[in-house]
C-alpha positions in Angstrom: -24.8 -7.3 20.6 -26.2 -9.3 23.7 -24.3 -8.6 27.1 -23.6 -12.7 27.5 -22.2 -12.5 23.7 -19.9 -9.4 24.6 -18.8 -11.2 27.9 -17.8 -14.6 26.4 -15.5 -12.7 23.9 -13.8 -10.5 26.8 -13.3 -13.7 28.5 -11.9 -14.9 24.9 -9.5 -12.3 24.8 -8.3 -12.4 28.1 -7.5 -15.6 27.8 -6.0 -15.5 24.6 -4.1 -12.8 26.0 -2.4 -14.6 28.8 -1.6 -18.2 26.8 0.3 -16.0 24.4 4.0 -14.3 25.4 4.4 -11.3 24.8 6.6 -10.6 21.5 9.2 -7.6 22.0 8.6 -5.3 18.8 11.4 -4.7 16.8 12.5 -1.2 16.3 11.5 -0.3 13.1 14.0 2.4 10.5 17.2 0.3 10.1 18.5 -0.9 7.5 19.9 -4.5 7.6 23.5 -6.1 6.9 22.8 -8.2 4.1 25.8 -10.4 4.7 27.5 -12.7 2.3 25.8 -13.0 -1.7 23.4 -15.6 -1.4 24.7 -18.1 -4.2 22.0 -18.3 -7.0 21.1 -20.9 -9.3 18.9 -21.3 -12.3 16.3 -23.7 -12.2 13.2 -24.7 -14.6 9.6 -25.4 -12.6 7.0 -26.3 -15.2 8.7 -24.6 -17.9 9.5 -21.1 -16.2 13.0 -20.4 -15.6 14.1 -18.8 -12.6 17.6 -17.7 -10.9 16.7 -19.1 -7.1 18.7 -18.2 -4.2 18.2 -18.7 -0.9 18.1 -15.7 2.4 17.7 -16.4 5.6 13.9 -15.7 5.5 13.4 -16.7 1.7 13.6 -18.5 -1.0 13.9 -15.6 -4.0 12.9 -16.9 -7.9 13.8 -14.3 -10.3 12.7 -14.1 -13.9 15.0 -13.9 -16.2 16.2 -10.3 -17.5 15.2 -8.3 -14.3 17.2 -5.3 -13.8 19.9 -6.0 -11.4 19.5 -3.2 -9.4 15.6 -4.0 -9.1 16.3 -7.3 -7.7 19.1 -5.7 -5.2 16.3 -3.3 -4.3 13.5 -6.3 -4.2 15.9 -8.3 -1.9 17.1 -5.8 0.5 13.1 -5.1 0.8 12.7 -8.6 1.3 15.2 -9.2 4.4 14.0 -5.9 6.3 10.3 -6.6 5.5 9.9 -10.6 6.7 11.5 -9.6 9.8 9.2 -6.0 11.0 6.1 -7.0 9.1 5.2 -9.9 11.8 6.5 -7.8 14.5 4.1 -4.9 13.4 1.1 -7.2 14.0 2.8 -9.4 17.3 3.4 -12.4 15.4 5.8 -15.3 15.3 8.0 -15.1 12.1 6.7 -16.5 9.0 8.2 -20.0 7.6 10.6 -19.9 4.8 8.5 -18.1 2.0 8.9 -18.3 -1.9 9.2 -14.7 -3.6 8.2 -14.9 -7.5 10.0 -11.8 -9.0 8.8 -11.6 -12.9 10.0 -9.2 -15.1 6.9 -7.1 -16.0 3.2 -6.8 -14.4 2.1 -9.1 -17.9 4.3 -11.7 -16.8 2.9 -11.4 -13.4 -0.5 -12.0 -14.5 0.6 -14.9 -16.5 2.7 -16.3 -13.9 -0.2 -16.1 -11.6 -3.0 -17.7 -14.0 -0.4 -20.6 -15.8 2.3 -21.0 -13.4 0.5 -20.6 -9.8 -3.6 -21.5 -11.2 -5.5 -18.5 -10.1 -8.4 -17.3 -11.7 -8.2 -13.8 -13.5 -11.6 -13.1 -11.0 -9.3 -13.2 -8.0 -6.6 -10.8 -10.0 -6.8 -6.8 -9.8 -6.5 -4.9 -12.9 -3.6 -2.7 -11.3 -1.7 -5.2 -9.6 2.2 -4.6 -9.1 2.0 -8.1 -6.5 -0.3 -10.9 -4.7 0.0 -12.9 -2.3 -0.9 -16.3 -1.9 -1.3 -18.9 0.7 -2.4 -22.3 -0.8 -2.9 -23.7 -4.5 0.1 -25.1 -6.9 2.8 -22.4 -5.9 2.1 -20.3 -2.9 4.0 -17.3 -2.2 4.8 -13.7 -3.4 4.5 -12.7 -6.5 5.8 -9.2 -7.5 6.1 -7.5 -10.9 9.3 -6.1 -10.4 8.8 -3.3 -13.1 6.9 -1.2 -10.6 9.8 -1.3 -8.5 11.4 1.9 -9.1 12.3 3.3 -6.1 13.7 2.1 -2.7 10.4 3.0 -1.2 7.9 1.7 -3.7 10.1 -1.6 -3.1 9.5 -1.8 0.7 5.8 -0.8 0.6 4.8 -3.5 -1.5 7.2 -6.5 0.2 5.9 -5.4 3.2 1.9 -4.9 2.1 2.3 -8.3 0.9 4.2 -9.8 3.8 1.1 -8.3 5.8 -1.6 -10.4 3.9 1.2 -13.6 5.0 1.0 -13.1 8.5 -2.9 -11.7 8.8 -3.6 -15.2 7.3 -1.3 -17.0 9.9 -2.8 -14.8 12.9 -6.3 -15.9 11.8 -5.4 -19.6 11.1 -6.5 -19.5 7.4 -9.8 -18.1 8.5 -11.3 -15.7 5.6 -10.6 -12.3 6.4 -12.9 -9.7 4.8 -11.1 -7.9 2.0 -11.1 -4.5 2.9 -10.0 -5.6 6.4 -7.1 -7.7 5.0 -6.0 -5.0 2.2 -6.4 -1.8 5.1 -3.9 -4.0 7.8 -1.8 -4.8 4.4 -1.6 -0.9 3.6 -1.2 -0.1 7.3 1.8 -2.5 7.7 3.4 -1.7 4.3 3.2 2.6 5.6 4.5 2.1 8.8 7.4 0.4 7.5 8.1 2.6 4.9 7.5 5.5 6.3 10.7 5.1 8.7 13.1 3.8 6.1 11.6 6.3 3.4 10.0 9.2 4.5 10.2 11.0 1.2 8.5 8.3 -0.8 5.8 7.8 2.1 5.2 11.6 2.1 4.6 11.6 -1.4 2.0 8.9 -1.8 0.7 9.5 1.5 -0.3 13.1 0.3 -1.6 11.2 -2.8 -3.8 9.0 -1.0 -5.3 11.8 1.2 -6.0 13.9 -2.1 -7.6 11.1 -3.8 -10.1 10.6 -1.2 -10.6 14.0 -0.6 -11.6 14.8 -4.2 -13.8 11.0 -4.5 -15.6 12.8 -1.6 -15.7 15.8 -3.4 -17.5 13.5 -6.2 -19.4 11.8 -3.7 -17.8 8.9 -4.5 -16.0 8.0 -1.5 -16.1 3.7 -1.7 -18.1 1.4 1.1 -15.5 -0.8 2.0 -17.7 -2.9 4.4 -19.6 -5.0 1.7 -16.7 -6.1 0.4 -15.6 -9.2 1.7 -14.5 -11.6 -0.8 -11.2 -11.4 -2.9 -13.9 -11.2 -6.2 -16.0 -8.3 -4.3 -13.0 -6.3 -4.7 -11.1 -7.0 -7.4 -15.1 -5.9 -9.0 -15.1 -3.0 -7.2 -12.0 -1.6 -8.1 -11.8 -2.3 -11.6 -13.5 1.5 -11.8 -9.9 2.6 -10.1 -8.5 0.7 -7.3 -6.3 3.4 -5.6 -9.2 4.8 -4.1 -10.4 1.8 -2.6 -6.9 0.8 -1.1 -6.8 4.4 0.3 -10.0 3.7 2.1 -9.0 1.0 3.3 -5.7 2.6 4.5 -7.6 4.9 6.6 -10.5 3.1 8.2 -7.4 0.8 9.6 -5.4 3.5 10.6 -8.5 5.1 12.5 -9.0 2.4 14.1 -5.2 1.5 15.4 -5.3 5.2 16.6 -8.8 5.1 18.3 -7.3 1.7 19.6 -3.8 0.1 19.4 -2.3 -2.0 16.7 -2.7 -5.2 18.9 -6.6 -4.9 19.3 -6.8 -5.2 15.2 -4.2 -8.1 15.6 -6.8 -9.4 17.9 -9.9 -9.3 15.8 -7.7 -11.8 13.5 -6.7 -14.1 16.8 -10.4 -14.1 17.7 -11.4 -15.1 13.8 -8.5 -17.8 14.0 -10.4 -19.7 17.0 -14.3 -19.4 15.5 -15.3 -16.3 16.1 -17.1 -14.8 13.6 -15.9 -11.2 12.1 -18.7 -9.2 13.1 -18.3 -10.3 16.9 -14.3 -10.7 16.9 -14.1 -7.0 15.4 -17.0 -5.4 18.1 -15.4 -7.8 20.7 -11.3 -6.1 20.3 -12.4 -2.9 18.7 -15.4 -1.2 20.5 -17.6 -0.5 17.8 -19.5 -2.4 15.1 -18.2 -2.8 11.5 -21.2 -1.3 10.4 -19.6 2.2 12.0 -16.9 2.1 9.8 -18.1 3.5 6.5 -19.3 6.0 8.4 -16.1 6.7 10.5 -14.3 7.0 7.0 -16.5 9.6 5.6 -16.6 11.8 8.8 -12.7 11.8 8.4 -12.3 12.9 4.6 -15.3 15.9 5.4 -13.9 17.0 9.0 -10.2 16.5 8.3 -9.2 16.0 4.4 -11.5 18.2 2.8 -10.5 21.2 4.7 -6.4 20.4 4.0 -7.6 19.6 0.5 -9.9 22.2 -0.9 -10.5 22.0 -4.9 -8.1 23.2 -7.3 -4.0 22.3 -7.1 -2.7 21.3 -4.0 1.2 20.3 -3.4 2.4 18.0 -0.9 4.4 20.6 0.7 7.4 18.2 2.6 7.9 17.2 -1.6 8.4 21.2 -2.0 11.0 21.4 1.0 12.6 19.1 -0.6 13.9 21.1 -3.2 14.4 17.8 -5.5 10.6 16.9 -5.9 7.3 18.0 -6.4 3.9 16.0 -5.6 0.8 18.0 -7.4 -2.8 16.9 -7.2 -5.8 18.2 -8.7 -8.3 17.7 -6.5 -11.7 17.8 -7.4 -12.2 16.2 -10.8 -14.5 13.8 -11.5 -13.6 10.4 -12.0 -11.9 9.8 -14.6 -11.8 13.2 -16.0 -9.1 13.8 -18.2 -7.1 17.1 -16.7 -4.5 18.5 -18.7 -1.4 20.4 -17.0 0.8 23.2 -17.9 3.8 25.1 -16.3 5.3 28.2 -16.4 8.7 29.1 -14.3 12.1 30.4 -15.1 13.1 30.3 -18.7 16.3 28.7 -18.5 14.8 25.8 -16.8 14.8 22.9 -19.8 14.7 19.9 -17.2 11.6 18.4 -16.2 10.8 15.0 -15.2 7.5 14.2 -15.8 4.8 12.0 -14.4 1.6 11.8 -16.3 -1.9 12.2 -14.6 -3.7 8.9 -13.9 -7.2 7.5 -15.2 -8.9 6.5 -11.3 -10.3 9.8 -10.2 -6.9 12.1 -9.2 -5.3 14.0 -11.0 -1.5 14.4 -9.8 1.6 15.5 -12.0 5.4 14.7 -10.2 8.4 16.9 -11.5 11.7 16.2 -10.3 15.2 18.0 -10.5 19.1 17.0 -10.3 22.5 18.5 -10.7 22.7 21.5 -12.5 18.8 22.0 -13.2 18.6 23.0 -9.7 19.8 26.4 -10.5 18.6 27.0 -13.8 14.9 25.9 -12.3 15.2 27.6 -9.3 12.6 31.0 -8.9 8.9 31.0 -8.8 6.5 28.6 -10.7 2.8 28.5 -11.9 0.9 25.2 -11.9 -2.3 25.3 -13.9 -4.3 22.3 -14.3 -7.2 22.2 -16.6 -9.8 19.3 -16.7 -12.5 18.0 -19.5 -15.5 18.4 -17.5 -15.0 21.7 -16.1 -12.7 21.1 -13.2 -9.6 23.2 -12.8 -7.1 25.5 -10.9 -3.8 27.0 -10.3 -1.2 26.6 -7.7 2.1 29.2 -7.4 5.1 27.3 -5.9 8.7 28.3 -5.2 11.5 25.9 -6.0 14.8 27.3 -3.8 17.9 26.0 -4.8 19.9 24.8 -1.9 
């Protein structure tokens, strides 16, 4: 980049930085008052029925026959995430947003191709939400069948708050897609990761694994060509996980090389005419085109080494003495692996969470109550894949 051109945007930023106040951040891990029930009433828009009520933040339309508990869990996501998730990034609060809450990821499809007019191009096969800022219904549309636990909740709320106020910061300006999904994932962690450690332990380890064994594969994605919403809904089709945990990472290198306000910046600089390539050189000291490149030195130097092929286990889910996270890292993509266990005989209880088709391998047991004992004592982990691939792990489950 030209000296003059690298000037003018360090002017840019300086002044952008003193016309805006500074925004105290809010201390994130607490878990807010909910108040009074929001009343709720049911309403028909275009034929769907929803039970509406109004938060403070929100305007919440549920589908008929969601869990109860689910929507208690969407909604207390909801309040905590549309107050840290524009903090995170330095923000001003979003206006009032609509929440779409349909009862299963098929309804969320349809909801978003009859009820909201997107195109199925602009939809990803795995999709538990999206987010939208303009057409017929803009707002947040989440399948709340994904929702299963407290944590899985808050990531996505917050992940798709992210996308909200990226948009905002950038004053509609097209952000490139892997950009927009890594500050999404970034956001959606950090949040998480403070109200649920457990749950961010767990798919943390799973992201880390999965990229490990795609380089393993040498199939590690370049996120840097992908810059439209239909660039990466095609990419991922093959198995978006993978591309989201990319994404993940090349943000989070780049908040830790820099700071969380310098990526906030690229967006400010995008949202008064700068174009990517310069706002994102201008805030973050390097090119995009070093970004591929910083991913990949990351999963060889640090991930492969924590990760080597063969079962690994996310070892804060083992000191848990409740959980298990398992990987197999190493297969190839979309290798069918197969997995069998062998511990104390008077274990019976086993929760079980199958493998996935996008390149990883992983297998989740879980134990309560009085299985605890019976399961307790030394266990063997074998995991055998179609193509060749395979290992053993040997694991101790304590009871407390």
């Amino acid at each position: 980049m030209k000296a003059s051109r690298l000037l003018a945007i360090s002017l840019l930023l300086a002044t952008i930085a003193m016309a805006t106040p500074p925004r105290a951040t809010a201390a994130l891990g607490f878990q807010q008052d909910p108040g009074p029930a929001p009343d709720i009433e049911t309403i028909t828009i275009e034929g769907w029925v929803f039970a509406r009520q109004d938060i403070g933040s929100a305007t919440i339309h549920t589908q008929p026959g969601v869990d109860p508990t689910t929507a208690a869990r969407i909604l207390n996501a909801i309040q905590i995430a549309t107050a840290q998730a524009p903090d995170m990034l330095g923000a001003q609060p979003l206006p009032r947003i609509d929440f779409y809450v349909l009862l299963s990821r098929d309804e969320l499809r349809r909801a978003l191709q009859e009820f909201a007019g997107l195109s199925t191009a602009h939809m990803g096969l795995d999709e538990a939400g999206h987010s939208l800022t303009s057409g017929r219904y803009p707002g947040i549309y989440l399948d709340a069948s994904a929702q299963g636990e407290d944590g899985r909740a808050m990531w996505l709320v917050a992940h798709e708050l992210a996308h909200q106020v990226a948009r905002q910061l950038s004053n509609g300006r097209a952000i490139p897609q892997w950009f927009n999904e890594g500050i999404a994932e970034f956001v959606g962690a950090s949040i998480t990761a403070r109200l649920y450690p457990e749950y961010f332990g767990r798919r943390d380890f799973i992201a880390q694994a999965r990229l490990a064994s795609a380089g393993y594969a040498g199939a590690l994605p370049v996120l840097t060509p992908l810059r439209t919403q239909i660039d990466w809904v095609q990419a991922t089709r093959s198995g978006s996980p993978v591309y989201y945990a990319g994404a993940s990472l090349a943000v989070r290198q780049l908040v830790e090389r820099q700071s969380v306000s310098d990526v906030a910046q690229v967006l400010i600089l995008l949202g008064v005419g700068v174009t990517f390539d310069d706002a994102f050189a201008g805030a973050l000291s390097t090119p995009v085109a070093n970004v591929d490149t910083m991913v990949s030195d990351y999963v060889t130097n640090v991930l492969a080494p924590r990760f080597p092929v063969g079962v690994s286990a996310d070892r804060s889910s083992v000191l848990s003495n409740e959980r298990i996270q398992l990987a197999m890292v190493g297969s190839q993509p979309g290798e069918t692996v197969s997995w069998t266990f062998s511990g104390p005989s008077a274990c019976r209880s086993l929760g079980f969470s199958p493998a996935d088709r996008t390149g990883l391998s992983s297998y989740q047991f879980s134990l309560s109550g009085s299985s605890r004992v019976a399961c307790a004592g030394q266990w063997t982990a074998v995991a055998t894949g179609a193509e060749g691939s395979g290992g053993r792990l040997q694991f101790t489950f304590n009871h407390p």
